[in-house]
C-alpha positions in Angstrom: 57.8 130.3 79.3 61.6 130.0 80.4 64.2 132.0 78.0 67.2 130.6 78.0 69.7 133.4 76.7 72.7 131.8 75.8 72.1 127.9 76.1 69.9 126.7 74.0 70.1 122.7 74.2 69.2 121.9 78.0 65.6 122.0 79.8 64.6 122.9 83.0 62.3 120.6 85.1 59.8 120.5 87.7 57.4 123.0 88.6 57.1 126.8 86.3 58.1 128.0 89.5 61.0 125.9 89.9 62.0 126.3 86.2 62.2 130.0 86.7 64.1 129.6 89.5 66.8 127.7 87.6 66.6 130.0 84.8 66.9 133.0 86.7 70.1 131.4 88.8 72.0 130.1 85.5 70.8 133.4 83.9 72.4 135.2 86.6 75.6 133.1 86.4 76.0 133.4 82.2 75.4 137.1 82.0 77.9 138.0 84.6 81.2 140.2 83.2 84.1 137.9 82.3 86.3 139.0 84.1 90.0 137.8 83.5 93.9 137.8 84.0 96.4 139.3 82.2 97.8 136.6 80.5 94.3 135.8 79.2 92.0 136.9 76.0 88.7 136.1 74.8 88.7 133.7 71.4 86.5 136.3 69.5 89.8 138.9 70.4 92.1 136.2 69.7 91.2 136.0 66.2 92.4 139.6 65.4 95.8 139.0 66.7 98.9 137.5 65.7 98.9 134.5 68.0 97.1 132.2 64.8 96.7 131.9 61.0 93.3 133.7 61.6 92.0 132.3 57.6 93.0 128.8 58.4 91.3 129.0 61.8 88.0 130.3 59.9 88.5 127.6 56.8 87.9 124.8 59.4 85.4 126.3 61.4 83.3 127.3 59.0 83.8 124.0 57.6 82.7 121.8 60.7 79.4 124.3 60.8 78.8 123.0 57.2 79.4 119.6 58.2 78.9 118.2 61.7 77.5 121.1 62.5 74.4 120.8 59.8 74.7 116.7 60.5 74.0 116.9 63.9 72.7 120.2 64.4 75.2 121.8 66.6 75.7 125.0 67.3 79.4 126.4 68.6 79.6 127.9 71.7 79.8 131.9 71.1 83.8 132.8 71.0 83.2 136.1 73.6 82.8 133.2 75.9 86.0 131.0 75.2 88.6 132.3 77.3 92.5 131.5 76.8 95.3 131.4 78.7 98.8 132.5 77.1 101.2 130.5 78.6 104.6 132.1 80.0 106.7 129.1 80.9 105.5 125.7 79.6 104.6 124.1 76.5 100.8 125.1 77.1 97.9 123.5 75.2 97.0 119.8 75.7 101.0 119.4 76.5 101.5 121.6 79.9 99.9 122.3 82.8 95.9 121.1 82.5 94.2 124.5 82.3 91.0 124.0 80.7 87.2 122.8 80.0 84.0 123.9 79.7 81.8 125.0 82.3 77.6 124.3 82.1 76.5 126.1 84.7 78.4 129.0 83.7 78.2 128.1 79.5 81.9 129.5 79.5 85.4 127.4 77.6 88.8 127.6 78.6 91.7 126.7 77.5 95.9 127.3 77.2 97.3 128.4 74.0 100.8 126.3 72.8 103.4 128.7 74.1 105.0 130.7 70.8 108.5 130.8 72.3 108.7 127.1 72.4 106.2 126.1 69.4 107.0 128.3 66.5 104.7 126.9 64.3 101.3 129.2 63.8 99.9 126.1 62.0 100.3 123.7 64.8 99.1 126.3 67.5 96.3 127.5 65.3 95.1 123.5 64.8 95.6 122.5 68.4 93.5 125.6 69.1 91.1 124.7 67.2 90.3 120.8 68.4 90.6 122.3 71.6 87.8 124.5 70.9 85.4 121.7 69.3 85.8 119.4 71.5 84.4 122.5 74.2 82.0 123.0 71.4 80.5 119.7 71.5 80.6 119.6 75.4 78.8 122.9 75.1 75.6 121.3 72.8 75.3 117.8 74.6 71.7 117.9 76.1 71.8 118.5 79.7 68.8 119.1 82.3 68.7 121.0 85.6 66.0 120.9 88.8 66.1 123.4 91.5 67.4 122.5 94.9 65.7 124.6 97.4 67.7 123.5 100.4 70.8 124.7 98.7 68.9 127.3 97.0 70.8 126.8 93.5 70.4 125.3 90.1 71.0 121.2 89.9 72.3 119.6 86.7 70.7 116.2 86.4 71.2 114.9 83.1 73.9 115.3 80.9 74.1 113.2 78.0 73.9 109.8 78.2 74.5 110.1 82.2 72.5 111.1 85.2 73.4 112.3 88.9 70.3 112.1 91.3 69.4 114.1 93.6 71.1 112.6 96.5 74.4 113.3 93.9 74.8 109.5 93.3 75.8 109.1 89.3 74.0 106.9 87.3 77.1 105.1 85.8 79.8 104.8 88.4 83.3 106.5 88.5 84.9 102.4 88.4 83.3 101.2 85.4 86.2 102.0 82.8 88.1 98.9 84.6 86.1 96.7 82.4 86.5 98.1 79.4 86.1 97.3 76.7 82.9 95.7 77.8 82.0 98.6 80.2 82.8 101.8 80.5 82.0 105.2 82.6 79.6 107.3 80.3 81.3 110.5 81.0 84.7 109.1 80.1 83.1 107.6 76.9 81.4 111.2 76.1 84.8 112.8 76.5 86.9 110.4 74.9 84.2 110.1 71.7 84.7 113.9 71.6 88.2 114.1 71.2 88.1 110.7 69.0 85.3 112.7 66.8 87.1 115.8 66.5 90.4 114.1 65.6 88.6 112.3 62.8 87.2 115.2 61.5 90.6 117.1 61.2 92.1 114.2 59.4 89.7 113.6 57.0 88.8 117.6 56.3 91.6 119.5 56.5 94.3 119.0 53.7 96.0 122.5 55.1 99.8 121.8 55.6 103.0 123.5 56.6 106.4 122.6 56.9 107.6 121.4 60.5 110.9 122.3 61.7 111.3 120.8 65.1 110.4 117.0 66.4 108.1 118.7 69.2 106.1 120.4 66.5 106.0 116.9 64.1 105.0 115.0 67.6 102.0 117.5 68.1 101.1 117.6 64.8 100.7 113.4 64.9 98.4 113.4 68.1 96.0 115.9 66.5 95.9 114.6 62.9 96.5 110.6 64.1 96.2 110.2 67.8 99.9 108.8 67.9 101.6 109.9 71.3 105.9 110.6 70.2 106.4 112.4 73.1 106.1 111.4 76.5 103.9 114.5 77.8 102.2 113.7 80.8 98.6 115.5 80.5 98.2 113.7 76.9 99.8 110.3 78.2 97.6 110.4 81.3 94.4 111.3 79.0 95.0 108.6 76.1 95.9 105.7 79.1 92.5 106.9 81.4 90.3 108.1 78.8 90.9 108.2 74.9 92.3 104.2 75.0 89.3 102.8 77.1 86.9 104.8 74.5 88.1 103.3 71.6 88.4 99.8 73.0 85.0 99.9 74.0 83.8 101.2 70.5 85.7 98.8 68.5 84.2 95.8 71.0 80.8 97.3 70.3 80.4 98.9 67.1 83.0 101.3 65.9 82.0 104.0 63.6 78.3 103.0 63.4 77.9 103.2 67.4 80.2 106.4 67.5 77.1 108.1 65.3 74.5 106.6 67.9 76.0 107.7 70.8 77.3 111.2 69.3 73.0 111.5 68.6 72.1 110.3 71.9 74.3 112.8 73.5 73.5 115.8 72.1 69.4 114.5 71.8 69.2 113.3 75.7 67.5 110.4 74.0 68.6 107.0 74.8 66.6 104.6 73.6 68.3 103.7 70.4 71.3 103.3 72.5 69.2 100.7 74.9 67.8 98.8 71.7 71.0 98.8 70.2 72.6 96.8 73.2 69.8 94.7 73.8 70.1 93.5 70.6 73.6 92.6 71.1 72.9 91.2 74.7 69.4 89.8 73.4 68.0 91.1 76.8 65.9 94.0 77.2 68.1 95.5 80.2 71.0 95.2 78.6 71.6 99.0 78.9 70.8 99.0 82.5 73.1 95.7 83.4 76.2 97.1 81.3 76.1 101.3 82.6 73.4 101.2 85.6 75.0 100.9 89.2 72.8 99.3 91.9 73.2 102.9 94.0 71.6 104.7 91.1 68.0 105.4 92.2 65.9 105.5 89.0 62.7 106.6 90.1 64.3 109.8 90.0 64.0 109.9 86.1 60.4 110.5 85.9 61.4 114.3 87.1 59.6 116.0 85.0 
């Protein structure tokens, strides 16, 4: 029996003995001290500061756990182990220099706080705190599997999601696919983008929470969260919509929209594909429609029956 101490939606596969090797080497990497800078502090500490409007921050928390988070069964990743950076020059956040992301193997978030000296609005750092923070949260509870490498002597991850990478580190839907969007599209870009697309949708339609803006900048930021309009030519968010975000929602409006948004958000955080696959061969009328549209030809599929 494998305990898994902080991660609770991923499996370990092959042998017991292989399993506990993974265990033991993720373990190993999840209980290790946090250690970090100066101008960085965990969530959980962040919350008893003056950085945020600590009750609004709470309002829509607990409100996506009673939501989404009873919905689709998802559990947030634990706030000792989402680190942020305070910025001390740039805008920070989604807006400055990309510091950021989740991390599987070590189950740890980061991300940059909107710098105070340049946004003065607690409301809009305190919101674009928190979709940063889902969106990691949702990363955090997608389904992922690992296998032991023995030559490298380390944990593998092998699934994650609706994606696979083998074990000769070929990915089951390749990097170029997102060119043919909206027909194709890369399944990690289309997990990220659904995130944020998810997230965003969930902020408009749940949180009625307001406060007056003072400064253009602050209105602009407000817009991308709530709406996903872009005012202001930032170049990690303008980079992001044109590479990631856009293709997404071409491909689910070509698709499905908001029906095959729900599919794929299950299929993600299940591991479970096969309502995905029936879904698309019903709209191809060919059973390896799945396969056709995502599968590249380098993509050795034997290696799914890892067990």
């Amino acid at each position: 029996m494998v305990t898994k101490l902080i991660t609770k939606n991923e499996i370990y596969l092959g042998t017991q003995l292989d399993q506990n090797k993974t265990a033991n080497y993720l373990e190993s990497l999840r209980a290790s001290t946090i250690k970090g800078f100066d101008n960085e502090i965990k969530l959980v500490d962040l919350l008893d500061s003056n950085y945020i409007i600590t009750d609004l921050y709470l309002e829509v928390i607990n409100k996506f756990k009673e939501t989404i988070g009873e919905l689709y069964n998802i559990e947030l990743l634990d706030p000792s182990r989402y680190i942020i950076l305070l910025p001390e020059s740039n805008i920070g956040g989604f807006y400055g220099i990309p510091v950021g992301g989740f991390d599987h193997y070590q189950a740890l978030g980061k991300t940059t706080l909107l710098n105070s000296e340049i946004i003065k609005s607690d409301f809009i750092i305190t919101m674009e705190l928190i979709r940063n923070y889902l969106h990691d949260c949702i990363h955090y509870f997608t389904y992922k599997s690992y296998y032991w490498n023995e030559e490298k002597c380390q944990a593998v991850r092998y699934q994650y999601g609706l994606n696979f990478r083998n074990i000769h580190g070929i990915s089951y839907s390749s990097p170029n696919l997102s060119i043919k969007y909206p027909i194709g599209i890369n399944l990690n870009l289309l997990m990220d983008g659904l995130t944020q697309y998810f997230v965003s949708l969930f902020i408009k339609s749940n949180i009625n929470y307001r406060k007056s803006l003072n400064h253009l900048m602050e209105f602009a930021i407000f817009e991308e969260i709530f709406y996903l309009n872009l005012l202001k030519d930032y170049k990690s968010p303008v980079k992001y919509y044109k590479e990631v975000l856009h293709p997404t929602i071409e491909f689910l409006k070509y698709w499905g929209n908001d029906y095959l948004m729900n599919d794929i958000l299950l299929a993600m955080l299940s591991g479970n594909l096969e309502s995905l696959k029936i879904y698309f061969s019903s709209k191809l009328n060919r059973k390896d429609a799945w396969e056709i549209l995502f599968k590249q030809e380098l993509f050795d599929e034997t290696d799914l029956s890892m067990k």
